[in-house]
C-alpha positions as CSV (number, residue, x, y, z in Angstrom):
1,X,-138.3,-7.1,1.1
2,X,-135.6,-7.6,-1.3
3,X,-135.1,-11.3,0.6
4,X,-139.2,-12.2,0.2
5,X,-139.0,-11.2,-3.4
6,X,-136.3,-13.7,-4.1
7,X,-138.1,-16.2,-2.4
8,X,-141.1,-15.7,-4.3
9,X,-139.2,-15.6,-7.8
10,X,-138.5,-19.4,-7.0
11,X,-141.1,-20.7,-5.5
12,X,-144.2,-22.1,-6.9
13,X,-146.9,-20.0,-5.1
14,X,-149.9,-22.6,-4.8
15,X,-147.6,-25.6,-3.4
16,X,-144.6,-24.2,-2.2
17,X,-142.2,-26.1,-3.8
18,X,-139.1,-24.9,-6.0
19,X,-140.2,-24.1,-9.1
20,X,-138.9,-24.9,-12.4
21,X,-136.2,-22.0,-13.0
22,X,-134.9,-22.5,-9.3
23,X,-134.6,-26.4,-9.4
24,X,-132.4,-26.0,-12.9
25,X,-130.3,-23.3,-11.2
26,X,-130.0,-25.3,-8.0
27,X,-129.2,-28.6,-9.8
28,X,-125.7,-27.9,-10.8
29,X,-124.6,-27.2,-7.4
30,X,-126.1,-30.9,-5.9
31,X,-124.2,-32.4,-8.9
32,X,-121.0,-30.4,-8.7
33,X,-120.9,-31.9,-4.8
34,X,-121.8,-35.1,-5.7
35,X,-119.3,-35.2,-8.2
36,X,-117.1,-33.6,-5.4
37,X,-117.8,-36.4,-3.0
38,X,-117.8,-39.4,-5.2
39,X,-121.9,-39.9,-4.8
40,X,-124.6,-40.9,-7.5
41,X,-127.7,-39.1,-7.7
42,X,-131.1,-39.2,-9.3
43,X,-133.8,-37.8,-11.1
44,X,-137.0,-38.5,-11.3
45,X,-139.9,-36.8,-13.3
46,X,-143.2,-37.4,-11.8
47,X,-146.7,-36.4,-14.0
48,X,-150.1,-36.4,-12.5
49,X,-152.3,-38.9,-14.6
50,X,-155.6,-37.8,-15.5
51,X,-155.4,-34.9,-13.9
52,X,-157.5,-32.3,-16.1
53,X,-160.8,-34.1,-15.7
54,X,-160.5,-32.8,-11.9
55,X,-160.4,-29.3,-13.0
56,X,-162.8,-29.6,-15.6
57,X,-165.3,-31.9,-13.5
58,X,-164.8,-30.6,-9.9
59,X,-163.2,-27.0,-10.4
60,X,-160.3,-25.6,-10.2
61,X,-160.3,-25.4,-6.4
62,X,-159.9,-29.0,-6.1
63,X,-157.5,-29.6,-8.7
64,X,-154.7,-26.8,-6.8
65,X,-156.0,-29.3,-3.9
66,X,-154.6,-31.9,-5.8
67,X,-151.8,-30.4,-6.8
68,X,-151.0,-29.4,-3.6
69,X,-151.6,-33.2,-2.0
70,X,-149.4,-34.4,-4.6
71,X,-146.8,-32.0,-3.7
72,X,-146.6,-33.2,0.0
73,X,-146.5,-36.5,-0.9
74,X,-143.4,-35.9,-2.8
75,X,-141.8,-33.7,-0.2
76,X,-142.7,-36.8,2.4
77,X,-141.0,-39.3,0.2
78,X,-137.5,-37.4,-0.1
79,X,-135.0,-35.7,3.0
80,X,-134.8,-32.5,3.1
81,X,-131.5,-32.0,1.4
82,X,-132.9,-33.1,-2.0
83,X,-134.9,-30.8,-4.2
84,X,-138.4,-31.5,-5.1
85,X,-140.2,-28.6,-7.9
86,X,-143.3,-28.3,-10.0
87,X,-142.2,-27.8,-13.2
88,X,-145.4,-26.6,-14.2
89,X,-148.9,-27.6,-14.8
90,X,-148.8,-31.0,-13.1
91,X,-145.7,-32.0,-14.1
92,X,-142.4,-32.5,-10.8
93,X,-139.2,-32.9,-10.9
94,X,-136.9,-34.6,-7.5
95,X,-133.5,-34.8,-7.2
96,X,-132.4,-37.5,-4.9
97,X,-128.5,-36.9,-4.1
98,X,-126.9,-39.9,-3.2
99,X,-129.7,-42.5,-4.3
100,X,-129.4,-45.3,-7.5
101,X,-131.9,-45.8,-9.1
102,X,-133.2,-48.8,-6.9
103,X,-133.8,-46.3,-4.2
104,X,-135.5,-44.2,-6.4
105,X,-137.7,-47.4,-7.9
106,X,-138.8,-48.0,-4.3
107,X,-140.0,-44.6,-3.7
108,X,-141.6,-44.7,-7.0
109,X,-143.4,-48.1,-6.4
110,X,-144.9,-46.3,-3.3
111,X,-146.3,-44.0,-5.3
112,X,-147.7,-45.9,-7.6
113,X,-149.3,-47.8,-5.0
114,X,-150.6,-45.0,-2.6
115,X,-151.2,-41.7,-4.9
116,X,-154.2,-42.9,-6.3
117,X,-155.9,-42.9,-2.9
118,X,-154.2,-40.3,-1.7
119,X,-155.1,-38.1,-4.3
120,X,-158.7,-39.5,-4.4
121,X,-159.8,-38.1,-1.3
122,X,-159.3,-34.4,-2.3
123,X,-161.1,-34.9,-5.7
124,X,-163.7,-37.4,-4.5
125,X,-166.4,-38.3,-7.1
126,X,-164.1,-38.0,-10.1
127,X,-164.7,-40.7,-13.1
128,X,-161.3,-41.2,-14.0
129,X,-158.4,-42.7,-11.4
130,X,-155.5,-40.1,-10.3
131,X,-152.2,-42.0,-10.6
132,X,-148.5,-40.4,-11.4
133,X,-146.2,-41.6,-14.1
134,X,-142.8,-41.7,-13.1
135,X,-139.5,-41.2,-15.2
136,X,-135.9,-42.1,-13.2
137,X,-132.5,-41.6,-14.4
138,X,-129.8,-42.6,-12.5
139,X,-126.2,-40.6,-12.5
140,X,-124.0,-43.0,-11.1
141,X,-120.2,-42.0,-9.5
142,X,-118.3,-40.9,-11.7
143,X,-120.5,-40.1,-15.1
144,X,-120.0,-37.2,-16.4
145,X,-123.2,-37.1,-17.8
146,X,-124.7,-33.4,-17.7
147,X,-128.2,-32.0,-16.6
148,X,-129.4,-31.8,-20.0
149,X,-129.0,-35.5,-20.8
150,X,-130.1,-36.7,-17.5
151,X,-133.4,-34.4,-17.8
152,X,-134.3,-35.4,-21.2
153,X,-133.5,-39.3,-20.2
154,X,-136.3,-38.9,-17.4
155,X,-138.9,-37.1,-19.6
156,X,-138.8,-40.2,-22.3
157,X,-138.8,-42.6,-19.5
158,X,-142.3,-40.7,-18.0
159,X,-143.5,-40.2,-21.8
160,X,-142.9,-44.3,-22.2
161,X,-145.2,-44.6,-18.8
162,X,-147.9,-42.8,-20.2
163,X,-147.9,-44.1,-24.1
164,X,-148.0,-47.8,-22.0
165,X,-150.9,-47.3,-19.8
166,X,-149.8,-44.7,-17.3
167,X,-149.9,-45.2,-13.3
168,X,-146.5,-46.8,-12.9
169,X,-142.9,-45.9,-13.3
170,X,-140.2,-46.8,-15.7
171,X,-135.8,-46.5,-15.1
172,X,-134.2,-45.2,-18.1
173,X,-131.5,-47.3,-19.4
174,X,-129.4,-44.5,-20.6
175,X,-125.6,-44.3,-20.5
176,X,-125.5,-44.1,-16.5
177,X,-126.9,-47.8,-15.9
């Protein structure tokens, strides 16, 4: 029971995914190892674009749908070693241990090219086009950048997405690159 409880503490209940308070305690230990083993890492931020019109037009049913579909797509894109969490809302969060940010920009051009048809078959009929905005920030071998930074690097890069037309992805060009 104890063990269940735990689980359900840090897990998001409708997707399954880490949520926000067990990806931030779970982070340190990726980047202490990575630090440990002389690997890079990266974030990436992920933010479902135009999402509340589902909810408002379709229900709510259909947007945890989306949510959901979103979710696996994520999971799919990343090994099972790296974390993946819903923040909240429909905002994710990856960690990718031992990818640059080119790896990362590859996995975030295929999302940018397949989530709005993925997404569009569990909200069909909705006026406005499901796409995700994508934040990256790299951590490169041997930055000693911390979490904080590196989180609040990713959120401005998403942000930027969205105040420039949303449905793409953008690398920060922080102190790691």
């Amino acid at each position: 029971m104890q063990q269940e409880m735990t689980l359900q503490a840090r897990t998001d209940t409708l997707t399954g995914l880490f949520n926000r308070r067990a990806f931030l305690e779970e982070l340190p230990r990726h980047l202490e190892r990575l630090d440990r083993e002389d690997e890079c890492g990266t974030l990436m931020y992920v933010d479902l674009d135009n999402f509340k019109p589902v909810n408002d037009q379709l229900g709510h049913h259909v947007g945890d749908q989306v949510l959901c579909k979103a979710a696996q797509m994520l999971r799919n894109l990343v090994r099972p070693t790296d974390l993946v969490a819903r923040l909240g809302g429909d905002e994710f969060a990856v960690w990718m241990n031992g990818a640059d940010h080119m790896t990362a920009a590859e996995r975030a051009e295929y999302l940018r090219v397949h989530a709005p048809a993925t997404l569009a078959e569990v909200a069909p009929g909705l006026e406005l086009r499901l796409s995700m905005s994508i934040g990256i920030a790299s951590r490169p071998v041997g930055s000693e950048e911390n979490i904080d930074s590196m989180m609040r690097r990713a959120d401005m890069a998403m942000y930027a997405v969205k105040r420039s037309g949303r449905g793409h992805w953008r690398v920060s060009r922080g102190p790691s690159l």
